[in-house]
Structures are given as C-alpha cells and as structure tokens.
N, C-alpha and C positions, 0 to 999 in steps of 0.2 A: 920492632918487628913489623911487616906488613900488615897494612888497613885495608880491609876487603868494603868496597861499598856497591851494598846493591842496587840495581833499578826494574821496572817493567816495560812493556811494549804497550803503547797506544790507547789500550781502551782500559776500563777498570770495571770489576768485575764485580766491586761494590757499590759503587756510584749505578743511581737509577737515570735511564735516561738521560745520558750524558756523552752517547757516542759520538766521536771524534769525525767519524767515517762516514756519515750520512752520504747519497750519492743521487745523482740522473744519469740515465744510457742516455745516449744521444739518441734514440729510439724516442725515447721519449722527450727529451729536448725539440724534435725532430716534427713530433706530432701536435706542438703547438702553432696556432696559427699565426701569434705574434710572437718576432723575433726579439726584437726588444725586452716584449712581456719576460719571456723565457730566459733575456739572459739576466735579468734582474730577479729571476728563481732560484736561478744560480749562486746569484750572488746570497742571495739570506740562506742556503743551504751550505754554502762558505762560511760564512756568520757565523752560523749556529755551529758548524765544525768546528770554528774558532775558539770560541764560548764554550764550548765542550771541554777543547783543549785545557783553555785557563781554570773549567772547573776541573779536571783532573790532575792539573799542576797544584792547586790548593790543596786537593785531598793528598795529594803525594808530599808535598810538604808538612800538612798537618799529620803524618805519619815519619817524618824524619826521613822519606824518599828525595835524595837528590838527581837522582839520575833515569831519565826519561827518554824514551824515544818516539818523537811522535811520526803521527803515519804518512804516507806520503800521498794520502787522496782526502788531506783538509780541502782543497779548492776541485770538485769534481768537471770534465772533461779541459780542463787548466789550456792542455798539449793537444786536440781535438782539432784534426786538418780542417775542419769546415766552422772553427773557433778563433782560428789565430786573430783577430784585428780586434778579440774581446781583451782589454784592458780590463784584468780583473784584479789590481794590484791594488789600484787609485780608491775605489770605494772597501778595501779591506787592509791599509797602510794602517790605521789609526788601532784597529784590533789586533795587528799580529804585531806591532810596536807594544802593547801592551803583554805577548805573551814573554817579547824578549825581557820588557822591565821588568817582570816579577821573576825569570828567572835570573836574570841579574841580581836580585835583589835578595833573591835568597839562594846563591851559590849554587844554581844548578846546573848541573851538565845537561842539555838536550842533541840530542842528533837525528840521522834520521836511517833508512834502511830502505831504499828503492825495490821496486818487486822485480825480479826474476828475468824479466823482461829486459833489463837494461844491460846490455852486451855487448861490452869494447870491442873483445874480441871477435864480432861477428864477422864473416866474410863477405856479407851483403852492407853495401854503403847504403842505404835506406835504414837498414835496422840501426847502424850505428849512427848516422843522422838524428832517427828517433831516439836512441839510446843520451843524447848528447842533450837534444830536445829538453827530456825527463829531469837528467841532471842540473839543468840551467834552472828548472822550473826549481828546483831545491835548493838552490842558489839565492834566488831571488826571492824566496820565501825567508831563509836565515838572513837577508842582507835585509829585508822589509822587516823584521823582530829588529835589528839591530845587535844582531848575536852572529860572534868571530867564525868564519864561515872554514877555518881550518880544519880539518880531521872531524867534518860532521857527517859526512856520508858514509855507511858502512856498503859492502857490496861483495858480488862473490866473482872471479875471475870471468865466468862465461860459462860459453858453451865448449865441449871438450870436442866432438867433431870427428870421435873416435880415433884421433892423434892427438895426443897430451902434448907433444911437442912442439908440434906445427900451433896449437893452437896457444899457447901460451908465446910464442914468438911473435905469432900475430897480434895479442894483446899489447907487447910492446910496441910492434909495428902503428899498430894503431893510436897508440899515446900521442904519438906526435902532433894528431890531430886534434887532444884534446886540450880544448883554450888552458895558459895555466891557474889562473882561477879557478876551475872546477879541477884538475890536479890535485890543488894542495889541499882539497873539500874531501879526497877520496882515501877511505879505507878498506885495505882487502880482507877478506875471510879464506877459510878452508873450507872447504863445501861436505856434503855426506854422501857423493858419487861420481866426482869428476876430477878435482886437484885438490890433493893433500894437503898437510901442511908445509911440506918441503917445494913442492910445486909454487905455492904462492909465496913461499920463503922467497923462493927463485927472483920471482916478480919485483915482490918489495925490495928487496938489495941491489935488485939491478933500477931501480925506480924511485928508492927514496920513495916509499909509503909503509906505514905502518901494519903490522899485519893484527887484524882481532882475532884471535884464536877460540876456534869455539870445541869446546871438549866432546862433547858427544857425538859432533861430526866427523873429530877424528876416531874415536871410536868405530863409528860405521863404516870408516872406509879410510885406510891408512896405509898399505901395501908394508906391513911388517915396519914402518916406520916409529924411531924410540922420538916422542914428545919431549920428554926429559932434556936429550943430548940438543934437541933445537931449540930447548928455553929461551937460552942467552942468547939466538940469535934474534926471538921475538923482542926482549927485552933492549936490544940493540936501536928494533926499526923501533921504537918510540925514542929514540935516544932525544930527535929534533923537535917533537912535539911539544906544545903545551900542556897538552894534556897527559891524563896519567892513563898507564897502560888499561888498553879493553879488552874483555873476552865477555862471550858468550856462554851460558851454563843452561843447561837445558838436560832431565833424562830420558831415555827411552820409557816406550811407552809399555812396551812387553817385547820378550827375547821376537817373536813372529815379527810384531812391528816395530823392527829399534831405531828405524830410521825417522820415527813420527816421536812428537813430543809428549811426555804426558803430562796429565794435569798439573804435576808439582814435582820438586826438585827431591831425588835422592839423598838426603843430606849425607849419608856416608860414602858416595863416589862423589860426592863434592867436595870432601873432605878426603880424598883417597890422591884428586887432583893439588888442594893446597897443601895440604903435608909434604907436596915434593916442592913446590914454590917458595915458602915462607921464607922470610930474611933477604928473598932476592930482587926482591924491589919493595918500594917505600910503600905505593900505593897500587891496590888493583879495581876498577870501577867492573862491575860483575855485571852484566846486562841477561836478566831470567827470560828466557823463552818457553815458559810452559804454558800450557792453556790456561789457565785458569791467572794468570797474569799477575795483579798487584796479589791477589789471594796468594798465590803460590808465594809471593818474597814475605808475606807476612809469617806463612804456617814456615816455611823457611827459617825464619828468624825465629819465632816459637821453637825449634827443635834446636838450634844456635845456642840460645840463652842457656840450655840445660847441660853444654858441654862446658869441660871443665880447663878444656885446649884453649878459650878464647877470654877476650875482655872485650866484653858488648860497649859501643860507644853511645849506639840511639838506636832507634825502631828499625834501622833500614843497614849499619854498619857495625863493625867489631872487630880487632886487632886479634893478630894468629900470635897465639905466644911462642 
C-alpha cells in the first residue's frame, strides 16, 4: 500500500536560534559607508543562514524527517539591481556543498518554494526578467549543494489578470523563454484564488511538469471541480520524474479564515484526503504547511501513531493499509 512521508518548510519551531532567514534591506546595506564592508556583512549573514539550514537538517533527521524545504532568502539581496557584480557563490561554495552532502547522505529530499513574486505568466517583460532572475538564483544555489536540480522548484501558475484563459496561455507563451535548465527545476501548484486544479492540470499536460497538489487550496477555491476524477491525471504528470509524487497538506484555520493556515494539520481531513488515494501510487512525500511547522508534522504523527488504518515506519512516515 502507499507510504505517506512527511516534511516541514524552512524554519523549526523547536530549534532555538537557528533561523534559516536572517536578512539586510538594501536600506540598510545602503546606509553603510563601506561597500566592501557591507558586502562581506552579507556574506556571514549568508553563513549563518547556511549553518542554520544544516542545523535544521540535523534536527530533522534526528527526528526521522526526510523531506525539507528550505527558504529561498538563505543569501539575502542575492538578485538586488545595485548587487549584481556581488559574487556571492565563491566564499559560500564550501558551506552549501556541505548542505548537499548530508542530504545526500541521509536520503533527503530538499526543494525549494519561490515567493509569490515569481510570474511567468506576467505580461510585463521586466517582471518576468525578474521572475527568471529569482529562479536562476535557485538554480545555482541546488547546483552549488551539488543536489539534482530536477523537480526542485515548486511554484504557483501566476497571476490570473481576471482572464483565466488568456493568462494561462500566456504562461505557456512565455515558457519558451525559459532556459530549459530552469524548466525541468519547476513544479506547478493549485493556488487558493486563481487556478484550480484542472487549470494547472491544463498547463502540466501541455508542458510536461509535474503538478504538487495542495488539498486545502482546492478546497478554497475549486469551481465545483471532483479531485478524485483528476487523481490519475496528477499521478500521470509524475509519470517522468525521479521523484515520488508531492502535495502540499495544510488546514484551514477557521471556517471566517479558510484560506490562511493553521497551526497544525487536521488529522481527520487528512485522512478524508488519503482514504481516497491509497493503493494508487507507491509513494506520497506530504510537504506540511501549517504554522507551527516541524511542531505541527510531529503532533501529526502523534495523532498517526493511534490510528489503527496505518503502519508507522519512523518519526516522520507510515504506510495506509
């Protein structure tokens, strides 16, 4: 039967002082009087994001977590128009080679999850310039770990532009543009107010990309569309992948707020979701989006352990009987 394994997003919510995400505005980059000074600020605020990363890759391992998503502002203003000729690769090669080895080493899956900002589909050639910018920087971050840079980007279609059609045509229009190295790096989503799951069905089939299906987003906004009946066609777009299929699990937060995440996972509409999956693929990597992050996949897994539907494998996974 299907093995469900979980992971968290970026920071940990048990580990002290260990954020991933440290940052400078360019404000304040801006307001030092050496340039120099400032970009070698940068760089040990790099570092230490780094550092952070590989202690929350420990702690996740030391918890039987294999699957990780880290954030995508470890190197803060990386893509910063008044930055570009900052080599910041060369004095942080040796540390992010180190995040790949150990997940190497210990079978993890990491990816990563661009912010909101990033938009193929945009009809301004500047945004998508920047949009392309972003993604290269991700690129170059998974090729400097030394980790297989296919199906590591997850990401959502765009912007909708108030034509679902027009705008999702222009996402393929605008493919063409993008190098195919960063292509075969990208994975779509369903979003929670603009393109469904059929919408980005649309995309992945006509593009050969994977789609990560995230449940609560179709929840929020699905225009009477059956999940069910478009299973097999998610399970199709992984067909080419190395990887084993992604979704995203996350519940609402209250019926007012359903479109926001809450702390921790529902365990009976997560379980309302697998009862209809099970048996149809070998493997599902579950990526938790609730606030409270590795917290949430542990009390998760605590409420897991007490059903009678599973066989727990370790801390972090468990086969649907």
């Amino acid at each position: 039967m299907t093995i469900i394994k979980l992971g968290f997003v970026a920071m940990s919510m048990e580990l002290k002082n260990a954020s991933p995400s440290k940052t400078m505005t360019y404000k304040q980059f801006s307001q030092l009087q050496n340039r120099e000074a400032g970009l070698r600020k940068l760089e040990r605020i790099s570092h230490a994001n780094i550092t952070n990363t590989l202690r929350v890759l420990k702690h996740a391992v030391a918890n039987d977590v294999r699957f990780y998503r880290m954030t995508s502002r470890i190197i803060p203003l990386a893509n910063h128009s008044e930055l570009l000729d900052w080599d910041y690769i060369s004095p942080l090669r040796d540390s992010l080679h180190e995040i790949g080895q150990y997940a190497k080493q210990h079978n993890m899956r990491l990816d990563f999850h661009p912010d909101h900002f990033v938009l193929i589909n945009s009809p301004k050639k500047e945004i998508l310039k920047n949009s392309l910018k972003t993604l290269q920087l991700h690129y170059k971050l998974l090729k400097n770990m030394g980790i297989d840079t296919e199906h590591r980007c997850v990401m959502h279609v765009g912007g909708n532009y108030k034509e679902t059609d027009v705008a999702l045509e222009r996402f393929v229009q605008n493919w063409g543009s993008v190098p195919l190295s960063i292509q075969k790096m990208i994975m779509l989503e369903n979003d929670d107010t603009s393109f469904t799951m059929a919408d980005a069905l649309y995309l992945c089939e006509k593009l050969q990309i994977p789609l990560v299906f995230d449940y609560h987003h179709h929840l929020a906004y699905h225009h009477d569309e059956n999940w069910i009946q478009h299973w097999p066609r998610v399970i199709e777009s992984w067909k080419t992948s190395p990887l084993p299929l992604k979704m995203h699990i996350s519940s609402p937060k209250n019926e007012k707020q359903f479109r926001n995440h809450a702390d921790y996972v529902d365990v009976n509409m997560f379980f309302d979701f697998l009862n209809q999956v099970k048996g149809s693929v070998d493997k599902i990597d579950c990526m938790i989006e609730s606030k409270k992050k590795d917290l949430a996949l542990f009390q998760l897994m605590k409420e897991i352990k007490e059903r009678k539907d599973v066989e727990v494998l370790d801390g972090a996974s468990f086969r649907l009987k």
